[in-house]
C-alpha positions in Angstrom: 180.3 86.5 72.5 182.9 87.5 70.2 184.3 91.5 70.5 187.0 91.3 68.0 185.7 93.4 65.6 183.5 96.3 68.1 187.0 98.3 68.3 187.3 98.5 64.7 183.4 99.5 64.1 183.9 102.4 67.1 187.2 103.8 65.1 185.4 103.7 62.2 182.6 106.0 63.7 184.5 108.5 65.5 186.4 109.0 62.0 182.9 109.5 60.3 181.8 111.8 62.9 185.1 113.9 62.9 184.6 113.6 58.8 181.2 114.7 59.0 181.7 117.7 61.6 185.0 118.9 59.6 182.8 119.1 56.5 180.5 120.9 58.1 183.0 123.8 59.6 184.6 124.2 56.1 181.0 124.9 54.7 180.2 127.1 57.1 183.8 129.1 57.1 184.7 128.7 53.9 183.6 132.0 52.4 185.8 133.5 55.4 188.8 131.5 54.8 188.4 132.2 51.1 188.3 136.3 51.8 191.3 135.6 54.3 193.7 134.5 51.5 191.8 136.7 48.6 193.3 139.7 51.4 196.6 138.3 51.6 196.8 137.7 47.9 195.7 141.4 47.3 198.4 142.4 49.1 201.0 140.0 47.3 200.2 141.4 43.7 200.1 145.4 44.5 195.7 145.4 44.3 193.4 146.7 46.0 191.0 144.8 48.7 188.0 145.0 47.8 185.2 143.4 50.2 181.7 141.3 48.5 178.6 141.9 49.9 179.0 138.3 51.3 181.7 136.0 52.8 183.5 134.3 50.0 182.7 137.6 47.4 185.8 139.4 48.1 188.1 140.7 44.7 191.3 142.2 43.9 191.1 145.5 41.7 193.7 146.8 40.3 195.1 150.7 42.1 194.0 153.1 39.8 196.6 155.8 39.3 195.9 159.7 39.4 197.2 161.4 36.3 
């Protein structure tokens, strides 16, 4: 029996299944990681944080000034 090309086919699984489980992780995080640099870019421009009622709602609002 020939094996030359088994190595090649079990590469090309273990990079599908790494594919597969990365995809799923940014799906599930995503909103987070999205809130996570919406913070960091509040920050950045002088806003205000403001949190969404879900992960990945999250805004900048501008700092209202008291007169």
């Amino acid at each position: 029996m020939k094996k030359d090309g088994q190595a090649l086919v079990e590469y090309i699984l273990i990079i599908a299944l790494i594919s597969v489980i990365a995809i799923a992780l940014v799906n599930y995080f995503g909103g987070y990681l999205k809130d996570a640099i919406t913070k960091s870019s509040c920050s950045l421009v002088d806003e205000k944080y403001v949190k969404g009622d879900k992960p990945g709602e999250a805004k900048c609002e501008e700092i209202k000034e008291e007169e």
